[in-house]
C-alpha positions as a printed NumPy array, in Angstrom:
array([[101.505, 116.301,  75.032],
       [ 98.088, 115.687,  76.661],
       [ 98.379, 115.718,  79.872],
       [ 95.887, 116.132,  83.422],
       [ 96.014, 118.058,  86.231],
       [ 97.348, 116.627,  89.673],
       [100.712, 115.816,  91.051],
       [104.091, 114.378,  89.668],
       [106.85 , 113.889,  92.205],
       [109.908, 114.384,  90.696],
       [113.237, 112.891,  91.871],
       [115.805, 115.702,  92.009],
       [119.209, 115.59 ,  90.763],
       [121.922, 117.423,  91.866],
       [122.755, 121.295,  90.615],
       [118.687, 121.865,  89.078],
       [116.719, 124.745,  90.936],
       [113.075, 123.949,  91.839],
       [112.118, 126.617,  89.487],
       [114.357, 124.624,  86.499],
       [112.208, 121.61 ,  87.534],
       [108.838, 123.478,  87.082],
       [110.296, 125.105,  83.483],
       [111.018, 122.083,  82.54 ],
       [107.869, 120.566,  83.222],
       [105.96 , 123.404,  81.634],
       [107.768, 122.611,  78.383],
       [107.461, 119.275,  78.126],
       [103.894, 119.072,  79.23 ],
       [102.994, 122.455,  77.524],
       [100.698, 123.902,  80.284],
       [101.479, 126.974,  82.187],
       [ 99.852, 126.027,  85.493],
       [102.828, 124.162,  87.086],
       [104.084, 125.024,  90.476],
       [106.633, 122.928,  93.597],
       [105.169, 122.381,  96.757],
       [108.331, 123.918,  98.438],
       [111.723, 124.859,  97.252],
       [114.763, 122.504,  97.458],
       [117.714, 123.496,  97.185],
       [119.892, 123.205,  94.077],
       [122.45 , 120.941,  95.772],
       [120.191, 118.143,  97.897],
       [118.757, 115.502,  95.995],
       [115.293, 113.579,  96.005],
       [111.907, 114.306,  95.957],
       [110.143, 117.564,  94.909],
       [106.449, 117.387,  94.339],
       [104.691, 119.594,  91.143],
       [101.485, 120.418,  91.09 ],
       [ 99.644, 120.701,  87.878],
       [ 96.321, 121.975,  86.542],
       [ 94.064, 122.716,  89.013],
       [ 96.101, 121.155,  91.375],
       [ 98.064, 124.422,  91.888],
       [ 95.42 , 125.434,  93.984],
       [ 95.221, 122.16 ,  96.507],
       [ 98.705, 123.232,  97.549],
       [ 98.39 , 124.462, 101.088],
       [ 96.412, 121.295, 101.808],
       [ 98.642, 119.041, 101.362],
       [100.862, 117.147, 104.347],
       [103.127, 119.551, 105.473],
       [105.734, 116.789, 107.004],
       [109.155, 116.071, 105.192],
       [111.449, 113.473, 105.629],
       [115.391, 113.736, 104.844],
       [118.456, 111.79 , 105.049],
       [121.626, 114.089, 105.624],
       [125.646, 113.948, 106.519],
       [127.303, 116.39 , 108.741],
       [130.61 , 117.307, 108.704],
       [131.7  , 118.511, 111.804],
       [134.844, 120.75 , 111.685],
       [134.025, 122.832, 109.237],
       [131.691, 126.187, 109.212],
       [130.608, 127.982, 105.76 ],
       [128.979, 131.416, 105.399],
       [126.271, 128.828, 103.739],
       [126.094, 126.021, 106.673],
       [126.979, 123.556, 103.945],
       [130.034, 122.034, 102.412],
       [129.585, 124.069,  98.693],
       [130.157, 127.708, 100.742],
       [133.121, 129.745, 101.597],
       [135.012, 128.191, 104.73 ],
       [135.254, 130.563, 107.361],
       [136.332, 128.48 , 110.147],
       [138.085, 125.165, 111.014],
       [138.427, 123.14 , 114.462],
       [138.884, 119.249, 115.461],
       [136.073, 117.252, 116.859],
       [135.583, 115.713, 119.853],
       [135.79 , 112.079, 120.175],
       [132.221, 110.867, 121.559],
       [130.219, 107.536, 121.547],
       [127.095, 106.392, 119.808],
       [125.406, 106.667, 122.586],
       [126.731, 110.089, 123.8  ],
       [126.047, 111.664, 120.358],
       [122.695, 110.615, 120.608],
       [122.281, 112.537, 123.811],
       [123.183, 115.521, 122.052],
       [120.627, 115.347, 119.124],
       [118.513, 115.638, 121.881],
       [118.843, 118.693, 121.776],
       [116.879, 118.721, 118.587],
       [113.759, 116.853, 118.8  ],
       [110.86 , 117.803, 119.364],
       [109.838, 121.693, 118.874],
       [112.84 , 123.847, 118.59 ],
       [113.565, 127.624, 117.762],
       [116.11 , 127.556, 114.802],
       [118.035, 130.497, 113.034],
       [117.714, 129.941, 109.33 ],
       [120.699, 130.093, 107.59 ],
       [121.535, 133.41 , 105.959],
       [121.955, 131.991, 102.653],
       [117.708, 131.016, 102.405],
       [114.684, 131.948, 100.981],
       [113.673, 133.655, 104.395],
       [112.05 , 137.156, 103.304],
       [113.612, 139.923, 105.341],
       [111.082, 143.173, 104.213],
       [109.87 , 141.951, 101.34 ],
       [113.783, 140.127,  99.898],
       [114.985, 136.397, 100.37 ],
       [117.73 , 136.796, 102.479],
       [120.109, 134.555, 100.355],
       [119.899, 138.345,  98.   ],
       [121.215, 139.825, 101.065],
       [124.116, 137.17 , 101.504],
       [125.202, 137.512,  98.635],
       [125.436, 141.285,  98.391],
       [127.454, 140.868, 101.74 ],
       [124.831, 142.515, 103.724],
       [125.213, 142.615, 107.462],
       [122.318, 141.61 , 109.016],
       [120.226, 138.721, 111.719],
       [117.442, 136.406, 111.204],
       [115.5  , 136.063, 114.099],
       [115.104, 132.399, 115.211],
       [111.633, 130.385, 114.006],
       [109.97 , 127.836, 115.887],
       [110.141, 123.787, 113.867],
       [108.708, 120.418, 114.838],
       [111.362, 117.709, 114.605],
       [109.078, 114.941, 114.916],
       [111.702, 112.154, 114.333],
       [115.793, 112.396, 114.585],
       [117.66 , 109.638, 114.139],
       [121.848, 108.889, 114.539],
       [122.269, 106.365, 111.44 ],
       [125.685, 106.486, 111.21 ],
       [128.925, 108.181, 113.238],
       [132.285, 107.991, 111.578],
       [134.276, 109.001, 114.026],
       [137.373, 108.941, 112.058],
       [136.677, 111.495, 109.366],
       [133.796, 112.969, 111.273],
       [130.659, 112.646, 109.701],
       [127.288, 112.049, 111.047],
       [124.579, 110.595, 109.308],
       [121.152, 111.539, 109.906],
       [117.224, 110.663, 109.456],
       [115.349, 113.289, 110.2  ],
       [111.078, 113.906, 110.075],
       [110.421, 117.322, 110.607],
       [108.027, 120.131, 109.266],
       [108.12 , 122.314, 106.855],
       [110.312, 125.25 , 107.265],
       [112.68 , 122.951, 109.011],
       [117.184, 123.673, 107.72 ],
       [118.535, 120.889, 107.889],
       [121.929, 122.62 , 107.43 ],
       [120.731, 124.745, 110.606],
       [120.457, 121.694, 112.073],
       [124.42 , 120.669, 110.58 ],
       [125.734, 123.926, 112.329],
       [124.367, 124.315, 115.567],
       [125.43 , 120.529, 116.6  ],
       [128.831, 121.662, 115.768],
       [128.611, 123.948, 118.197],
       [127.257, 122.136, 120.772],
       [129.792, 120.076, 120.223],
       [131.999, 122.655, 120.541],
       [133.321, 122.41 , 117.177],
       [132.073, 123.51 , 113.806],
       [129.754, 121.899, 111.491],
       [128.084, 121.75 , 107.969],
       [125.673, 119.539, 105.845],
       [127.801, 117.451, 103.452],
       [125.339, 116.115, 101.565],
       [121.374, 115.783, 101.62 ],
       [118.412, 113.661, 100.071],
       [114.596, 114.474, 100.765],
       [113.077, 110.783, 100.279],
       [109.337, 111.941, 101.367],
       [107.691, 115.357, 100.928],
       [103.813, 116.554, 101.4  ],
       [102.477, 112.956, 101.656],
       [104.759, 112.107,  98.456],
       [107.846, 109.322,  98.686],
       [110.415, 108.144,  96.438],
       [107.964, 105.114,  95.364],
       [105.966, 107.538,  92.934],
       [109.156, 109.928,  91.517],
       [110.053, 109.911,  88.472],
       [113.036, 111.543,  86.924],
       [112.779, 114.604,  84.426],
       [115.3  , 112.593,  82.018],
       [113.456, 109.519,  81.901],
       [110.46 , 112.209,  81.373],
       [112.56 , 113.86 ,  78.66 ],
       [113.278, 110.266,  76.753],
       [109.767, 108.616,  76.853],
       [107.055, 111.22 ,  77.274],
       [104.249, 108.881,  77.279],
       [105.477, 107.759,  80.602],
       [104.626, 110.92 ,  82.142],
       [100.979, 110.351,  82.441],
       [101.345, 106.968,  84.182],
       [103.313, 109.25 ,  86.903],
       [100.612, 111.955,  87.283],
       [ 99.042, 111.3  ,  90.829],
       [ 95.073, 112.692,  90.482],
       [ 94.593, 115.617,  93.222],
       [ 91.974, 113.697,  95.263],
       [ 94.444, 110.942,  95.947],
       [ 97.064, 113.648,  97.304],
       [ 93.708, 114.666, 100.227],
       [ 93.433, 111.24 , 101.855],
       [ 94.277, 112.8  , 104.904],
       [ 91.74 , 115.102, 105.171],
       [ 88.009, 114.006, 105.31 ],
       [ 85.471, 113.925, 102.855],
       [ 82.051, 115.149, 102.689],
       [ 79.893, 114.074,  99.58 ],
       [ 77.12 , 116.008,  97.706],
       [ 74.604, 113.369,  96.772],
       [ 71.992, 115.656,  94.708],
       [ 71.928, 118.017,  91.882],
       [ 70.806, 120.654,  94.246],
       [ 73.778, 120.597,  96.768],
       [ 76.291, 120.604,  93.831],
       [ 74.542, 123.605,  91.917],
       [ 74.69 , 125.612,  95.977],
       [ 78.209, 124.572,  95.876],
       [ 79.463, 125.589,  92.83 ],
       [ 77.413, 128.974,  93.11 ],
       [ 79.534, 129.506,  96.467],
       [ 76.71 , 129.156,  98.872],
       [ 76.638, 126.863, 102.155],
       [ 75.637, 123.497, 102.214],
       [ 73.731, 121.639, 105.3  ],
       [ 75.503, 119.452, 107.716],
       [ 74.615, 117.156, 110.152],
       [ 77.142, 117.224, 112.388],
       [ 77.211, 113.809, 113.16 ],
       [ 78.422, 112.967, 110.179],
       [ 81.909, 114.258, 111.124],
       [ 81.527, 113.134, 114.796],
       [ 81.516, 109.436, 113.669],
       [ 85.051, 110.122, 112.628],
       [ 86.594, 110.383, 116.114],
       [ 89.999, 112.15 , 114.259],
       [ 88.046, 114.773, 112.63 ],
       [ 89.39 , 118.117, 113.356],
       [ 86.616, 121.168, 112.958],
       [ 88.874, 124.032, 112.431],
       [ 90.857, 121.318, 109.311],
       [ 89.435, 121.961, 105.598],
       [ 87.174, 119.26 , 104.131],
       [ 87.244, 117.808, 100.619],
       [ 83.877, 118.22 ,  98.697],
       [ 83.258, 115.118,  96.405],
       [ 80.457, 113.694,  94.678],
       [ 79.027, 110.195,  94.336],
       [ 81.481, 109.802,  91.861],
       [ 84.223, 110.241,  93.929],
       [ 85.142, 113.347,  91.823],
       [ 86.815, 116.494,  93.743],
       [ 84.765, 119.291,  93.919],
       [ 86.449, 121.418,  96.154],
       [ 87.546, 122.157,  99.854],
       [ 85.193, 123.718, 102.457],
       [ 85.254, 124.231, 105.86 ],
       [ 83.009, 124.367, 108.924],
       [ 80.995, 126.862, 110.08 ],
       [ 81.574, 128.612, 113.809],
       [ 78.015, 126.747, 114.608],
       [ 79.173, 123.809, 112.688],
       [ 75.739, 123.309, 110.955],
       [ 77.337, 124.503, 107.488],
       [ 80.111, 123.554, 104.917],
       [ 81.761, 127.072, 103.592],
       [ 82.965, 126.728, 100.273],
       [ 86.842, 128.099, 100.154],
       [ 88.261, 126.409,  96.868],
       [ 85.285, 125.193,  94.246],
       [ 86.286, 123.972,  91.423],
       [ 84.257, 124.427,  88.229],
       [ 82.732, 127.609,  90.265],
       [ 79.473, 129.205,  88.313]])
């Protein structure tokens, strides 16, 4: 199939690895250079952004924000702070308001330190640590500083109890962290029961496409494929208007800037990387500043000479 480098937003099912995701893709696009933005795990659902091409390399640029909605069970602990693990514990929860539950996800928002769970992709010297679960290793992860920009109490069934979340937070972020320390703050026990990522690295649900619906009409693919440049509208732009510029660039050497052409944009960020385009609109790369600010330092060129 011919296909184009850039970004296709998959929508997850339940039980596929993010590496099964990027096979698959490989296959049925036959290209090599695929890669996910960020792992999701096997049993949440939703959206899980592949790069393609080129694209591979805008990676680290992208948003890093992520938005999920989750359940907690509270009652319950696992060995994998979700409801698929081994139960280890059991104890009743308390019976709380709306309003008082909401006092205690308090406790989350904002920026947090948060112990990953041990069943992760956390390296510990050089090994995930979910290799280390599963061998039964004893051992700690240290707790990691998060941003919960945005967590909000959707639902609370008091009755069988299960609390459903919304939660905006950045990456690196457990949402099943999340499931068992509020258990314990609640002085009870808790897990995440179920979970769906509906926005990822500037992506949402509105451009995901299934790998099925892929797999039964492959034309429809290339309708889905989002072009890299359209993934970078949050960072700014800086065009090359002459032959000259674009030949420095794509040799790797500085290119003049007045500075005032960033100052204009009262947002602009000098230590953030910069899109390189031409008058074409066509992505030539990603630069950044210099300490004097009177350059743009090439740091991805594409088509490099």
């Amino acid at each position: 199939m011919e296909t184009k480098d850039g970004f296709l937003v998959i929508n997850k099912d339940k039980g596929c690895t993010s590496h099964d995701c990027v096979k698959k893709i490989r296959k049925l696009l036959n290209t090599k250079k695929v890669g996910h933005t960020g792992t999701l795990d096997p049993e949440v659902i939703g959206i899980l952004p592949i790069a393609i091409g080129s694209a591979t390399r805008f990676i680290q640029y992208l948003p890093q924000g992520k938005t999920y909605i989750g359940q907690i069970k509270l009652g319950i602990r696992t060995n994998t702070d979700d409801i698929h693990g081994e139960i280890i514990n059991r104890k009743s929860w308390p019976k709380i308001s709306d309003e008082k539950l909401d006092q205690y996800l308090n406790r989350f928002r904002g920026i947090i330190k948060q112990i990953p769970p041990k069943v992760s992709s956390v390296h510990i010297n050089g090994e995930r640590a979910y290799k280390k679960s599963f061998r039964n290793e004893v051992f700690e992860l240290a707790p990691r500083e998060v941003k919960i920009d945005e967590l909000t109490l959707m639902k609370w069934d008091q009755i069988n109890g299960i609390i459903e979340i919304k939660v905006k937070c950045s990456a690196g972020t457990y949402i099943r962290a999340i499931a068992r320390d509020l258990g314990e703050i609640l002085n009870s026990e808790g897990c995440l029961l179920e979970l769906k990522r509906i926005s990822a690295c500037g992506f949402d649900e509105q451009n995901s496409i299934k790998i099925s619906d892929i797999e039964k009409n492959k034309k429809i693919s290339k309708n889905f494929i989002i072009p890299t440049i359209s993934a970078l509208n949050h960072i700014s732009s800086f065009v090359l208007s002459t032959e000259e510029q674009i030949n420095f660039w794509q040799t790797g050497r500085a290119i003049r800037v007045d500075i005032n052409y960033f100052k204009e944009n009262k947002s602009f960020d000098y230590k953030k990387p910069i899109k390189v385009i031409d008058k074409k609109q066509i992505l030539l790369g990603i630069g950044f500043l210099s300490e004097e600010q009177s350059n743009i330092n090439p740091k991805l060129v594409l088509n490099a000479k």
